[in-house]
N, C-alpha and C positions, 0 to 999 in steps of 0.2 A: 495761192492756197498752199501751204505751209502743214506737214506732217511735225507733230512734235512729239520723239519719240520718249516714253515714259520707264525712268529705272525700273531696271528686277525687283520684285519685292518691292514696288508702291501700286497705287490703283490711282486714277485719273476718273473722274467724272464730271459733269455738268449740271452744273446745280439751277434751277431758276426758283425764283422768289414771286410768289402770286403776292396779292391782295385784296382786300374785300372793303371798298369806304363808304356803302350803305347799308342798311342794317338791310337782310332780306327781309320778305314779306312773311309775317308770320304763316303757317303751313303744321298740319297734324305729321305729329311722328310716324317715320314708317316704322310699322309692326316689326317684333321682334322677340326670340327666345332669351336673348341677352341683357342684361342689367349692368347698371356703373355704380360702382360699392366707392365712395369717396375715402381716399389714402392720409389721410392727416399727419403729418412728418413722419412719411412713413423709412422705416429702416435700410442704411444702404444697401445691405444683401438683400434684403426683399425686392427691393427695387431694380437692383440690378438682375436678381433673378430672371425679374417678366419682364424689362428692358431686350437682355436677351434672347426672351423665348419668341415676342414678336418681333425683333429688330435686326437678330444674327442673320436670318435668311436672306437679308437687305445690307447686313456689312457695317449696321449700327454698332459703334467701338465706341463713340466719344465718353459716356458716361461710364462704359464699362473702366476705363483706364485711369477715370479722373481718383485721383485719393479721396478716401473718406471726410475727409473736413470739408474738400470743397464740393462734391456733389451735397453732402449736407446741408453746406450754405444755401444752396438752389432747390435743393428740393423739401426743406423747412420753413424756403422762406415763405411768410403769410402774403405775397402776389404769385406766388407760384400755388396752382391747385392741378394735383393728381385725382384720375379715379382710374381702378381697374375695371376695366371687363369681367364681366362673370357669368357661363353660361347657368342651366337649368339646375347643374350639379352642382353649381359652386367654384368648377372651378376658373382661372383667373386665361384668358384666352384674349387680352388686347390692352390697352391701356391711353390715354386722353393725358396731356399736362398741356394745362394754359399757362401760361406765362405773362401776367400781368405788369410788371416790374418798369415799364416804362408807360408814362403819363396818358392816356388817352388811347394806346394801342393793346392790344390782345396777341401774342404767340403763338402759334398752336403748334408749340412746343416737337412733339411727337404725339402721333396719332395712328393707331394702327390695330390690327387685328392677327393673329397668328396665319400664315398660309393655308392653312387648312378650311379657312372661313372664307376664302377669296371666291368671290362668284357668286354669292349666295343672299348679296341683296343688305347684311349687316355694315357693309358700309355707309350706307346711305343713311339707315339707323344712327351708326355712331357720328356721322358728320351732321346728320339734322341735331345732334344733343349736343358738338360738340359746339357748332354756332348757337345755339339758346344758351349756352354757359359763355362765351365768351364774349357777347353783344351785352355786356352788363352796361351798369351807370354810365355815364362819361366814356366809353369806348366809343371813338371813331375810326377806327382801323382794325380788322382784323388780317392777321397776314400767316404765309404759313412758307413753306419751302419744300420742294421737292427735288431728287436727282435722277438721274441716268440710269442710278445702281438698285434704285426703289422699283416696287411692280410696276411693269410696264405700262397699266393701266392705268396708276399715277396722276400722272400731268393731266390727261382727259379729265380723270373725276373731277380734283381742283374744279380744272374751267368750269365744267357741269355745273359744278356747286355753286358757279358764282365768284371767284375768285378769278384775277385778270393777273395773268403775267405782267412784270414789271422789271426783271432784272435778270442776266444770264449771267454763270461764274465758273470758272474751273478751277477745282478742287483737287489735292491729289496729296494721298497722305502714303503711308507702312499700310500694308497690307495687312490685314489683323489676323489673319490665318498666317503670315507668314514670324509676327511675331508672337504667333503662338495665342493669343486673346481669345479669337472665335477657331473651331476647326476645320479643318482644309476641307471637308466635303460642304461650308456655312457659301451661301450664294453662289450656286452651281452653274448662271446663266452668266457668269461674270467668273472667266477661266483660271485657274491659279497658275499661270506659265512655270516650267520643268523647272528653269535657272529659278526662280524664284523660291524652289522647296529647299 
């Protein structure tokens, strides 16, 4: 066993890859105050707004960094489908993109809910709507990925859901607090080391 120590100012985690290659059985939605308002090429600052409102507290950077042209190309394209979350007020607290874009499988992109929803039963909600949207036509795979750096609760739901690990990876990019992206107080269970400020 083998310690591999990780530069200042990068972060290290472990990614695993579920999958899902039977359609579940159909089942009533669980109840919920929340609604999915569908994003149709929706605007990259919009987007990356509630990208980060859900995804900072988790270290979510990729889309935040991408230039505008190419998060564009991905989140305009007609196999990529966005919706937001919205609570009772309207406003926008989680966000769903399937990603369609290969032949017969389903992405599930990013999926997620602000921290502040966490324990309260809306994920089961947004995971029951978000397999009925992605078991379309011709889908025989639905797949999805989790890390280290996500709620710890994470990996469980997955399985719960139905979804079977398949593939373990490690990952390790710039720290996004350290180059400034997310703020240094953004994923507080995942420590910003001294040398790295």
């Amino acid at each position: 066993m083998a310690l591999i120590p990780v530069a200042d100012g990068e972060v290290a985690t472990v990614v695993t890859s579920l999958e899902m290659v039977a359609r579940p059985r159909p089942a009533p939605l669980p109840e919920s105050p929340l609604r999915l308002v569908r994003w149709e090429r929706p605007a990259p600052d919009r987007y990356r707004a509630l990208f980060r409102r859900v995804g900072g507290p988790w270290l979510w950077f990729s889309r935040l960094v991408m230039r505008d042209d190419a998060l564009t190309a991905i989140i305009h394209d007609r196999a990529v489908r966005i919706w937001a979350v919205v609570d009772r007020a309207g406003i926008e607290v989680g966000m769903l993109e399937l990603d369609g874009r290969h032949a017969g499988a389903c992405e599930l992109s990013y999926v997620g809910l602000v921290p502040e929803l966490a324990g309260k039963g809306h994920g089961r909600w947004l995971m029951a709507n978000a397999l009925a949207l992605a078991w379309g036509p011709g889908v025989v795979r639905v797949w999805v990925h989790t890390c280290t750096l996500d709620h710890p609760g994470a990996l469980a739901f997955y399985r719960r859901s139905g979804f079977v690990p398949y593939q373990r990876t490690v990952e390790t990019f710039p720290d996004p607090r350290v180059t400034g992206i997310l703020p240094n107080d953004a994923a507080p269970h995942y420590p910003l080391l001294d040398s790295a400020r």
